[in-house]
C-alpha positions, 0 to 999 in steps of 0.5 A, a space after each residue: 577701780 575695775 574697768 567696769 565700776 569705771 564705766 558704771 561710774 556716772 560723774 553728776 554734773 555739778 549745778 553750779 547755778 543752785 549755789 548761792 542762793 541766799 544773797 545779801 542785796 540792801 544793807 542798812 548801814 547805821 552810821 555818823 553822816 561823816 563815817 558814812 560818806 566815808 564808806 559809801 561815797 568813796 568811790 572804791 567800795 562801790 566799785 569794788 562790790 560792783 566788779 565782784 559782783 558781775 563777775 558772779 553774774 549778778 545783775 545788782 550789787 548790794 545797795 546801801 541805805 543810810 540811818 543816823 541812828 538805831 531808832 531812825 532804822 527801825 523806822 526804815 526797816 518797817 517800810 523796806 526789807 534788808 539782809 544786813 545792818 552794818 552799825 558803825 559807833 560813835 561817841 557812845 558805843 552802848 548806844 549801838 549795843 543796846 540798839 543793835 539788842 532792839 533790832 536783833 528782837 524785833 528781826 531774829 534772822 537779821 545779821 548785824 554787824 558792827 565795825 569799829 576803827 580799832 585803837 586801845 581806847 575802842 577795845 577797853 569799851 567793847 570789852 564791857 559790852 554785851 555782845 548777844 545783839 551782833 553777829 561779828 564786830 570788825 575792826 574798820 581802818 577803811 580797807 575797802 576789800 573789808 566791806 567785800 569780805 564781810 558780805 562774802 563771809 556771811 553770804 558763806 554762811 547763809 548758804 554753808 549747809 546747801 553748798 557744802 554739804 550738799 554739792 560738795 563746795 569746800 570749806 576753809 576754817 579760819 580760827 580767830 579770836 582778835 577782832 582786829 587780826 581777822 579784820 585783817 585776815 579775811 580780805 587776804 583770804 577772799 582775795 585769793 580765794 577770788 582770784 583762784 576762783 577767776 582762774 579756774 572758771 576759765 576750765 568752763 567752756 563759755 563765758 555764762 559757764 564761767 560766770 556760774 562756776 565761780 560760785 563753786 569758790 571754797 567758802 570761809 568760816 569764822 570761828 572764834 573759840 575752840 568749841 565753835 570750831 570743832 562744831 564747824 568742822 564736825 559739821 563739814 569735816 567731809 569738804 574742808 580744804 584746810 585750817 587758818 588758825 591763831 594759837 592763843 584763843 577762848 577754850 572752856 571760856 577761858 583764854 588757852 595760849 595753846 588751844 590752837 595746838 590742841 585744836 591741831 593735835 586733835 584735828 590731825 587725829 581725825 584727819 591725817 592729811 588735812 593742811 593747817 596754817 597756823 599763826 601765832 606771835 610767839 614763835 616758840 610755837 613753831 616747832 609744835 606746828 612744824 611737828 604737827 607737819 603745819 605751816 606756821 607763820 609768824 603774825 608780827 612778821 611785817 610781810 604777814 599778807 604775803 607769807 599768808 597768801 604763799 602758804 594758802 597756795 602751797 597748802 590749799 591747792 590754788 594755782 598751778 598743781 607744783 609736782 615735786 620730788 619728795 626727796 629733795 621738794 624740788 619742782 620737776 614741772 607744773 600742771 595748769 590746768 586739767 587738760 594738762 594734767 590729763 596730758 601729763 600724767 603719765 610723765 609724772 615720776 612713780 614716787 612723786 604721784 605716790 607721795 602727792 596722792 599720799 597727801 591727796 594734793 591731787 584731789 584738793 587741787 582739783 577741789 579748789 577748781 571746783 571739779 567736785 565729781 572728780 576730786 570725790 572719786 581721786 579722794 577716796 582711792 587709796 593709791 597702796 603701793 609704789 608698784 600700783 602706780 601704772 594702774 592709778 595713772 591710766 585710772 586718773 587719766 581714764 577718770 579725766 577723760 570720763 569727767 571731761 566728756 561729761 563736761 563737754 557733753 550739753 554745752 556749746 563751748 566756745 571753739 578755742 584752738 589750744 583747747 579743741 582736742 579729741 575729747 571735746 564734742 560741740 563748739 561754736 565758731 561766732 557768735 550768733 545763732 547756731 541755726 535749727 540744725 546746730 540747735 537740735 544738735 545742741 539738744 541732743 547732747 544734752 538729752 544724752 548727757 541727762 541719760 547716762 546709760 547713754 555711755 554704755 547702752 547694751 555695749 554701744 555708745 549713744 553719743 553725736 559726732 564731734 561738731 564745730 558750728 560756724 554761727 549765722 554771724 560769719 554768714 553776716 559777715 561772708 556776704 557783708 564783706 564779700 558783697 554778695 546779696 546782688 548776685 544772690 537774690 538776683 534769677 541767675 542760674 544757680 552755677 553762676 550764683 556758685 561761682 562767685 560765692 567760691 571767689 569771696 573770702 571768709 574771715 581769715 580768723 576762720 581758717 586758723 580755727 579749722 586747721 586746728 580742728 583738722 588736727 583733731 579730726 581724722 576722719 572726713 567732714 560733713 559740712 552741713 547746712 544749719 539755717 534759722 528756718 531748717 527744723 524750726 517746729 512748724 515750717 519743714 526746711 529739712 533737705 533744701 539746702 546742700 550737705 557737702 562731703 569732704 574727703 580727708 586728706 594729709 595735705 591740710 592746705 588742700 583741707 583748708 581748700 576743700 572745707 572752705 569752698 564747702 562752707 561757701 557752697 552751703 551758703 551759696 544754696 540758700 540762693 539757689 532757685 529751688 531755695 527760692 520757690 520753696 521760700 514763696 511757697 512756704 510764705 518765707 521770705 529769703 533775706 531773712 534767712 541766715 545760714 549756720 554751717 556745721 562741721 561734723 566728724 563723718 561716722 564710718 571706716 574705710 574700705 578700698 577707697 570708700 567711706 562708709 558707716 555701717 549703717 544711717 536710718 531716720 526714725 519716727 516716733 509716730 507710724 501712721 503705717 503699723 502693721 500686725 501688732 505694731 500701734 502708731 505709737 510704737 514708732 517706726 525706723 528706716 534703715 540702709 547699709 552706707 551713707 544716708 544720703 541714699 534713704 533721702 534719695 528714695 532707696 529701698 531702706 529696710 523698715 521696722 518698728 523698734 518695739 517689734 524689731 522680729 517683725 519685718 515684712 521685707 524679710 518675711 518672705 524669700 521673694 520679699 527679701 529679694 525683690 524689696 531689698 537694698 542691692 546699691 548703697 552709697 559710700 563717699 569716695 576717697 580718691 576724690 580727695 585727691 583730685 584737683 575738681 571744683 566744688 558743683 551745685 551737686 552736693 552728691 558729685 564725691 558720693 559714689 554708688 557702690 553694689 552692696 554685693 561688692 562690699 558684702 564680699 570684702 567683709 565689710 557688711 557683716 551682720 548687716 546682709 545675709 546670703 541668699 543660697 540659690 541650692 537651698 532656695 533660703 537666705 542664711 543669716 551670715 555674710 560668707 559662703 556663694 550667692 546673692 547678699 541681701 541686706 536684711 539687718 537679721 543678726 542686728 534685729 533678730 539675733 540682737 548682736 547689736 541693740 539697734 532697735 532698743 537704742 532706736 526706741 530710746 531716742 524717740 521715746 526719750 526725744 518725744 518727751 524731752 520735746 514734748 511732742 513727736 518727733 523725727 531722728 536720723 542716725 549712723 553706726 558703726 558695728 564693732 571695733 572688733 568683728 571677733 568681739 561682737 555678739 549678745 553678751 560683748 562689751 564693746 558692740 560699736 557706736 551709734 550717732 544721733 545726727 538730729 532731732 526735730 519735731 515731725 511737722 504738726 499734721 494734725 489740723 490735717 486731720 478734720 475731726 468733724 469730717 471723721 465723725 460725719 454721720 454713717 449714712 453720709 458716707 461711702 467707705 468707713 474702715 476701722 484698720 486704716 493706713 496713713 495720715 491725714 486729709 486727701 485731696 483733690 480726688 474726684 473718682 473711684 474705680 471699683 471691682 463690680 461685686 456681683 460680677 467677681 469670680 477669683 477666677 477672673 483676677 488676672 483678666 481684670 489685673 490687666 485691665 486695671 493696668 491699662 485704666 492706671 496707665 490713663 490716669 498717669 497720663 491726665 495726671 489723675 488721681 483715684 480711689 481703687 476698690 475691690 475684694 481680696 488682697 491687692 497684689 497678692 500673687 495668689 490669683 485665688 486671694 486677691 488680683 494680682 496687680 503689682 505696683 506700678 499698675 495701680 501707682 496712680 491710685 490715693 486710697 487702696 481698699 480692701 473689701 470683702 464679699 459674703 462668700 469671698 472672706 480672705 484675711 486681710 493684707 493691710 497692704 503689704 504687698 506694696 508696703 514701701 510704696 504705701 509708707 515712700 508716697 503716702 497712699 492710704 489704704 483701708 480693710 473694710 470688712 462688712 461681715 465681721 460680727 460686732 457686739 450689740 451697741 458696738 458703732 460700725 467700724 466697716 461700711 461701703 455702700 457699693 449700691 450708692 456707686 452702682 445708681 452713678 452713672 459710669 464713665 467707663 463700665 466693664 464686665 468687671 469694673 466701673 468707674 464714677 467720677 463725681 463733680 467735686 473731690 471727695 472728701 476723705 479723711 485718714 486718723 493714723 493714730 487710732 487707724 480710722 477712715 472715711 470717704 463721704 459721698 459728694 
């Protein structure tokens, strides 16, 4: 298998909770009061059944109902539903044939059963029966484990086509004929079956995944002729892990004393490998079975259970994978588990894998765990040639590797030390609630794990970093056992409230969990907080409480050190004031809150002492500012070189739309690219590590800002920045050569040496849905393993993370509908291209540009004037509207006035309008676009001579000579001001581009 089938090979998880459908809950058991009491009221059936039954993650075991006779049943069965009957003969065994025949006819799909103590007189009477009316008869000596064996044998029946042929559950044939032998038989079989299937369930990585794996145990089947089973296996000849047969049986309906001979020969015809164990009480029969390379067994053996059950695990595969020498079948040591196998594979001897994969005992050990995908795959490659086994052990152990991550991928494993390793993704440490980061998390594996292009999307993985959540109930416990609430909920200042949070001790069990961990984890670790109220679906929790980055270090006790008074920090700032007033604020209340804290890999490298991913961004899956082309439903991302930190800071990110990744206005002019780009990045600092300070309240203080111009010219910004040549006055698109380095991601998003925006577009596409609603995302990348290898066509690309997903808080009962259908001649401004979401409020004043007073030659003149007005406003901490003709802030006095941002910054609504001699194509903004989109200021194109169609509604209105007949507060040669009583009411639909201002 090539490199590329492997990585186009998708494992199929196996839905362990779609088999076993079909169960058997209420028996009818048609028996004597005493053959009754016998069965049901010993004690040991019942509690078999019981212990079985919630192994498998069943809520009831089957329920048992009693009748004396077949007619008293009947009676039962008219007024209550069964799954089975079970008769048990008295004195008069037809009676129970005949009555068994009526039931049969009057419920067709009904399995009757008959059990009948065995002894010569009993067999000479069934003899004679007609048997058409049951399914089985069983030889009942009150074994308990026999009751356990006929349920599981016909529930393996009930569902054999769904499971087997379906999902690939494997099956054992066993071929008997005598009623009392394979009374005998089947409970030995089940037990071992059940016991195997106990063991391999603990590779499922919670208890509710082990539950359910257990139902992926190989199914028996009963065939008691040849025909029957040549029909069964002809059947499930794909999935049957191997043969239990007699010798002497029903062939062309009459008794072959070699029919199990015969059915072996032709058996091994078909399948060369399959194991048979066959048993028969004339040992001259051996040598045949030895010749046929079976397992013979001797029936009048007195340790038969035991020889049975040694060959079944020898055989099937169940137990411990034994590797041999195939020269002398000694054991050169043991495989456990899959994780061992992928430990050892290397170490297994050429000729020993040669010959155990010759015989496929690789893949039915793994059939008999229930690996289904990977069994399949191992099964059908022919391993040829003793020099090809370097090639099958990186194939095997490629494939493990592939198979594990599938596994992990989606589900909250619980955090096992010796099971932790690098291929493990997301485990809990506890057992409460993961708190709303560490479920958002959770979702976004398991969005990835339904998606696998995710694995190679365009030469990138999509994944997230390794995780380790402390569930809310270590919090519990911390504050419990430290008693801490006093100190928490009292005003102390937040440093004090700190202080004695790193004095308490966690659980001692947790800081063995983390050193394991940091044995697996090489990179430093975010310790994040994860509470129940952060990213819940309606309360905006996102960024109250700390994030600490903790360097990695060598020492593991320093680790240990580092890790731990991070986790109390993050605990410790649920308590802070801030936390405090944003819980009043938002009507929370702050003892309900309870904090899970994640450890997660930190994405990036090391550069001179700094550690940094590539880049970090936010997207959204709704932009309310869309440009040119761009609609809201496009979406819209933020990215920026280094750690994320610095975009939830306010720094200058780079924005674009994932589906118009060409279209970035920060790069689309020279002066643009220099002054609206990101010259300072942030990076954690290594040295810290190092250094013996005490964990602050600042969850930045180890966060260092670094020049982007310093790192750009270590090489470590290639792709991301470009140079910016001062001789040529242009920027090129490459990181060498003199001059300024700008960030503008151009060999990212316009030359496409990493797919950013398709996989940006991919995740809230794919997160919108699977949320079924917006939502936000935040995510980091590291370009390249190798610089040399990237470009359009490279395999290998790099890694992208996604780091979160939440639902973008509801804001659309911030729109009011009514207030955006109010009438057009109740309002002052309607724009049909407006920027922005949502109701503004508190606005009680308009500032506008005089039209009939405007000349484009006065631009400068009034720009001054507007700064000063501004500078008013942010004195009083006012707001306003700003209106007027052309393009604001354009530089070009003859477009627009030339005002830049901090002159109008105090302003809620920007309008563009328009004159009928000065049309100037509109700007929607552009000029202070980072402004509009960080501070959420509207702004509106009104342009009122555009034509419409007859019977179009008025898409632009401003009714200046409303403004004009208020008297001013402030009146220029050039601008007015009216303040009204009452704020205005305005209203902005981001998702259609519409906006109105009524008038008071």
């Amino acid at each position: 298998m090539t490199d590329d089938a492997l990585s186009q090979l998708y494992f199929k998880d196996t839905a362990f909770q779609n088999l076993m459908q079909k169960r058997i809950f209420n028996v009818l058991l048609i028996a004597s009061a005493y053959d009754a009491f016998m069965m049901e009221e010993d004690g040991r059936v019942e509690e078999q059944l019981y212990f079985e039954y919630t192994a498998l993650n069943l809520s009831s075991p089957p329920r048992v109902t009693r009748a004396l006779n077949s007619t008293e049943a009947m009676e039962i069965m008219k007024v209550k539903s069964f799954d089975l009957v079970i008769m048990m003969p008295g004195n008069d065994v037809s009676e129970t044939f005949s009555g068994a025949r009526r039931i049969r006819e009057a419920y067709p799909d009904m399995p009757i059963i008959v059990l009948t103590p065995f002894s010569k007189e009993v067999s000479r009477r069934l003899a004679n029966e007609d048997f058409s009316g049951i399914d089985y008869v069983f030889s009942w000596l009150g074994n308990v484990d026999l009751l356990l064996a006929i349920i599981k044998l016909l529930e393996d029946k009930m569902n054999a086509d769904a499971d087997i042929n379906g999902v690939g559950v494997q099956m054992i044939l066993l071929v008997e004929d005598s009623v009392r032998f394979y009374s005998s038989v089947l409970p030995i079989v089940y037990k071992f079956i059940l016991k195997q299937s106990r063991e391999f369930s603990t590779e499922a990585l919670n208890e509710h995944e082990q539950m359910l794996r257990m139902r992926g145990r190989p199914k028996v089947m009963l065939a008691r002729d040849y025909e029957e089973a040549i029909t069964l296996y002809e059947r499930y000849s794909n999935h049957i892990l191997g043969v239990i047969s007699d010798v002497s049986f029903m062939r062309e309906g009459k008794k072959d004393p070699k029919a199990g001979i015969r059915l072996a020969k032709e058996l091994r015809s078909r399948d060369p490998y399959l194991p048979m164990i066959i048993e028969s009480s004339e040992n001259e029969n051996a040598h045949d079975v030895i010749e046929l390379g079976g397992t013979f067994i001797d029936k009048n053996s007195k340790k038969f259970p035991v020889d049975l059950g040694k060959a079944i695990i020898n055989n099937f595969g169940f137990g411990d994978f034994v590797i041999r020498n195939p020269e002398t079948g000694e054991e050169i040591f043991r495989i456990k588990s899959l994780k061992d196998l992928q430990k050892n594979i290397f170490n297994i001897p050429a000729e020993a894998l040669y010959w155990h994969a010759s015989f496929n005992d690789i893949s039915r050990w793994l059939y008999s765990r229930a690996m289904f995908p990977i069994a399949e795959v191992i099964k059908h490659h022919r391993f040829r040639d003793l020099k090809d086994a370097p090639q099958v052990r990186q194939l095997f152990f490629d494939l493990i590797v592939k198979y594990r991550k599938m596994k992990n991928r989606g589900v909250v494993a619980i955090f096992q030390k010796d099971r932790f390793d690098h291929y493990s993704n997301f485990a809990r440490i506890g057992q409460g609630s993961l708190g709303g980061k560490g479920r958002g998390l959770a979702f976004i594996d398991s969005i990835i794990k339904k998606n696998p292009i995710c694995d190679n999307f365009d030469g990138i993985s999509i994944t997230i970093p390794r995780t380790v959540v402390l569930c809310t109930d270590i919090f519990d416990e911390f504050m419990e056992s430290n008693r801490l609430y006093p100190i928490a909920l009292s005003d102390a200042p937040d440093e004090e409230i700190l202080r004695h949070f790193l004095e308490g001790k966690l659980p001692r069990r947790i800081k063995d969990d983390l050193l394991a961990l940091f044995e697996v984890v090489d990179t430093p670790i975010a310790v994040r907080s994860s509470s129940l109220l952060e990213d819940s679906h309606y309360q905006p929790f996102a960024g109250i409480y700390s994030t600490y980055m903790v360097p990695k270090s060598s020492d593991p006790q320093r680790m240990l050190k580092m890790v731990t008074d991070a986790i109390k920090g993050v605990y410790a700032s649920v308590f802070y004031a801030d936390s405090k007033a944003y819980m009043t604020a938002t009507s929370n209340i702050i003892d309900q809150e309870k904090m899970a804290v994640i450890l997660q890999e930190v994405v990036g490298k090391e550069v001179d002492g700094y550690y940094f991913p590539s880049f970090s961004g936010v997207g959204r899956s709704l932009n309310y500012y869309p440009l040119n082309d761009e609609k809201p439903e496009d979406g819209v991302a933020e990215i920026a070189v280094g750690l994320g930190k610095y975009i939830v800071d306010g720094g200058l990110s780079l924005r674009f739309s994932p589906r118009h990744p060409d279209n970035v206005l920060q790069t689309s002019e020279l002066s643009l690219a220099l002054r609206d780009t990101q010259t300072r990045m942030y990076a954690l600092d290594m040295k810290s590590a190092q250094s013996d300070s005490n964990l602050i309240v600042d969850d930045g203080y180890n966060v260092a800002k670094v020049r982007v111009q310093d790192l750009a010219e270590k090489g470590a910004l290639r792709y991301m920045v470009s140079t910016f040549d001062f001789r040529d006055n242009v920027i090129r698109d490459s990181d060498s050569g003199e001059g300024r380095k700008v960030v503008t991601f151009n060999n990212v998003l316009k030359h496409k040496v990493y797919p950013l925006a398709e996989a940006v577009d991919f995740m809230l596409t794919t997160g919108q849905k699977e949320m079924q609603r917006p939502v936000e995302i935040e995510f980091a990348g590291i370009i390249g393993p190798d610089s040399k290898m990237i470009g359009p066509g490279a395999k290998n690309k790099g890694r992208l993370y996604w780091l979160q997903i939440r639902p973008i808080v509801d804001r659309k009962e911030t729109v009011d509908e009514a207030l955006m259908a109010t009438p057009d001649e109740r309002l002052l401004l309607k724009s049909g291209t407006a920027l922005g979401h949502g109701n503004i409020e508190g606005v009680k004043t308009v500032v506008y540009v005089r039209p009939e007073k405007f000349s484009s030659s006065n631009n400068s003149l009034i720009a001054r004037e507007i700064e000063k007005i501004n500078r008013d406003f942010l004195n009083r901490e006012e707001r306003y509207v700003l209106i007027g003709p052309g393009r604001w802030g354009s530089s070009d006095t003859s477009l627009g006035i030339p005002v830049k941002w901090p002159a109008i910054s105090a302003a809620r609504l920007i309008v563009e309008s328009s004159l009928p001699s000065y049309r100037i194509e509109p700007s929607q903004g552009t000029h202070f676009f980072q402004n509009l989109t960080s501070f959420g200021v509207a702004y509106f194109t009104i342009d009122t001579n555009a034509r419409r169609k007859e019977g179009e509604p008025v898409t632009a209105l401003y009714d200046v000579d409303f403004l004009n007949s208020q008297p001013a507060v402030y009146e220029s040669d050039f601008i007015r001001i009216v303040t009204f009583d009452t704020p205005l009411a305005i209203g902005v639909n981001g998702l259609k581009g519409t906006g109105v201002v009524l008038k008071p």
